[in-house]
C-alpha positions in Angstrom: -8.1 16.3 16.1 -8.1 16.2 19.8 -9.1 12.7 20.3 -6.1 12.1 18.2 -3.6 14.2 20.0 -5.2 11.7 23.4 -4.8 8.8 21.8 -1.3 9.6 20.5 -0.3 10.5 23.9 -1.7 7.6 25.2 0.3 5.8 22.9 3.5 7.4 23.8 2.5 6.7 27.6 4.4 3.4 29.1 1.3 3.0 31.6 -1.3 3.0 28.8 0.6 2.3 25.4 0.2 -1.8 25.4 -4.0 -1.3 25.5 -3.7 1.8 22.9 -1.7 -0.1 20.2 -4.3 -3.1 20.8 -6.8 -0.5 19.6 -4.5 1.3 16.9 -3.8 -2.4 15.4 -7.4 -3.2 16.1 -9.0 0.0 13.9 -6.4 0.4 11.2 -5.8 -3.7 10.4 -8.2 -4.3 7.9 -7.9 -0.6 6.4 -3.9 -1.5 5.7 -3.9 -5.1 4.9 -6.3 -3.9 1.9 -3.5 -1.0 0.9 -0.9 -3.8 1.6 -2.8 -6.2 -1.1 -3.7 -4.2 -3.8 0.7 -3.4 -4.0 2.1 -6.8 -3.3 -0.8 -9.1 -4.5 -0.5 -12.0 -2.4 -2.4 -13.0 0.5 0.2 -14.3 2.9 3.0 -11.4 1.6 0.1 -9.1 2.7 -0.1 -10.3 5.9 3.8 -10.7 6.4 4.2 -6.8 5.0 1.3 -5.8 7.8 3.0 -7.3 10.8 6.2 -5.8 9.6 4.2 -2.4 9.5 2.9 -2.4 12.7 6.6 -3.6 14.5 8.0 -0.5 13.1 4.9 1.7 13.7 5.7 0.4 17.4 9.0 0.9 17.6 9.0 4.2 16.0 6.1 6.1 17.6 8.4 8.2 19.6 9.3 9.9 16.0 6.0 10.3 15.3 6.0 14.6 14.9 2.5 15.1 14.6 2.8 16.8 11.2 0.3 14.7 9.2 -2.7 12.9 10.8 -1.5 9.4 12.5 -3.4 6.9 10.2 -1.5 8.9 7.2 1.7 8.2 8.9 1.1 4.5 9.3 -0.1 4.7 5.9 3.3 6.0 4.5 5.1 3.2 6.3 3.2 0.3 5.3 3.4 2.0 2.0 7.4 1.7 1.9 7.1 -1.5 3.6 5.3 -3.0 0.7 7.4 -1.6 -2.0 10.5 -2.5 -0.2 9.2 -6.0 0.3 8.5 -6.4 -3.5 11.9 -4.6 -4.1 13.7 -7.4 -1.4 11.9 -10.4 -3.5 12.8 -9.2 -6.8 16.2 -8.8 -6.0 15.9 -12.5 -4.3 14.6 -13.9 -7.8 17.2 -11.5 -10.7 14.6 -10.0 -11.6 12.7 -6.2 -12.2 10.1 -5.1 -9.1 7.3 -5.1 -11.9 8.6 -8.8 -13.4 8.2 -10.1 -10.0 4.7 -8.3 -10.1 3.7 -10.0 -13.4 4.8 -13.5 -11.6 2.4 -12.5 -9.0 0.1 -11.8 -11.2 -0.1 -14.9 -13.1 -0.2 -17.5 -9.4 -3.8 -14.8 -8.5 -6.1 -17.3 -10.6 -4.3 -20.3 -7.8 -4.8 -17.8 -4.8 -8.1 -18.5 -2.9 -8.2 -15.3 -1.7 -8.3 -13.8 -4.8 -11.9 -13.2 -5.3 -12.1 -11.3 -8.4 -13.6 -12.1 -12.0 -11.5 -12.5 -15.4 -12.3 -8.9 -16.2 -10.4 -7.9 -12.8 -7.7 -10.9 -13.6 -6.7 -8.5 -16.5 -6.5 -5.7 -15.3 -4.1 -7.0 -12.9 -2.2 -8.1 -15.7 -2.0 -4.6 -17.3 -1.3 -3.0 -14.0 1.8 -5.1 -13.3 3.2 -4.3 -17.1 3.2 -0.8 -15.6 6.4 1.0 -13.9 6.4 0.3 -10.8 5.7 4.1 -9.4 2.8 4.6 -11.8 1.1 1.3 -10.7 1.4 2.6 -6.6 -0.7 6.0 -8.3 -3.1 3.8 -9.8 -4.1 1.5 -7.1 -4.4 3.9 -4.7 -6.3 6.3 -6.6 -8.6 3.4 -8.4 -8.9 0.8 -5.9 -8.4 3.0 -2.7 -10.1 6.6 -4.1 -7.5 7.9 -2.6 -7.7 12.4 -3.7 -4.5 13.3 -5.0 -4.3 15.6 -2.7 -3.6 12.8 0.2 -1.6 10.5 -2.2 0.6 14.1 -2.5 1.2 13.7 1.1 1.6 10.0 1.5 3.8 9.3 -1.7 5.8 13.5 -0.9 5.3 14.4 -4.6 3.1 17.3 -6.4 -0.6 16.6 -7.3 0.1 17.4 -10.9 2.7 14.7 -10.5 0.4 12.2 -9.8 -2.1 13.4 -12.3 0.1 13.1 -15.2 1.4 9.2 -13.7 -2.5 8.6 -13.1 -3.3 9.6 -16.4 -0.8 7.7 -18.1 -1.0 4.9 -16.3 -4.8 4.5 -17.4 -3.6 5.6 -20.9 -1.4 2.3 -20.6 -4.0 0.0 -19.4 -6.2 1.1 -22.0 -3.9 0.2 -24.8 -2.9 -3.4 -22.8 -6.9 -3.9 -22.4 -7.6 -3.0 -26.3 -4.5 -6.1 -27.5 -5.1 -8.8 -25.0 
């Protein structure tokens, strides 16, 4: 926790913050462009949502309390970011968060960054048929392993909460799985 609080400070410091964001962008990249694509789907939206997180990590680290650990901080905000990107673009098109989801879903099989199977192909499908809070529980907590402990802080709900939306959720996918 101390190297933290140095690095935060060192953040916050106008001498040394350009070469400590460097590094903060440098070790938490590839951690939250993988967050960022399991929610919006896309490779390119990913990317766009990730530079978007890191301008307002950047121009909000003076707000930065302290109260939670930093990477769970940058976490939350590329979080929103994501959501509120989906939420922008579904408003763009007339239509539902999770329709535009299920659009995304079906252009996955033309994405060459898409590197998963039929199987996973899916289950993608079934996940986007899902609310859109009860798909955020379940790709964090499936694809991520994220305890529900943490996903209590980063989503600021109760763990039984997220245990019931987890559980039905997979209850859900299940039932899509067992039709299609």
């Amino acid at each position: 926790m101390e190297n933290e609080k140095v690095f935060i400070d060192s953040l916050l410091n106008p001498s040394t913050q350009q070469t400590a964001f460097k590094k903060l962008v440098q070790d938490y990249q590839k951690p939250l462009y993988y967050h960022i694509r399991t929610i919006v789907l896309n490779h390119d939206d990913a990317d766009d949502v990730l530079q978007n997180t890191f301008i307002k990590v950047f121009r909000n680290l003076n707000g930065f309390k302290g109260d939670s650990k930093l990477f769970s901080w940058i976490y939350r905000i590329a979080t929103n970011e994501a959501i509120t990107f989906i939420q922008q673009r579904a408003k763009t098109n007339h239509v539902s968060s999770e329709a535009y989801l299920q659009q995304k879903v079906e252009k996955l099989h033309a994405d060459v960054y898409f590197e998963g199977d039929e199987i996973q192909y899916k289950l993608q499908k079934a996940i986007a048929k899902l609310p859109e809070k009860q798909q955020l529980v379940f790709k964090m907590r499936y694809f991520e392993e994220i305890k529900y402990e943490e996903l209590a802080v980063l989503l600021a709900t109760s763990v039984g909460a997220l245990k019931a939306s987890y559980h039905i959720a997979t209850k859900k996918i299940e039932e899509y799985l067992k039709e299609d």
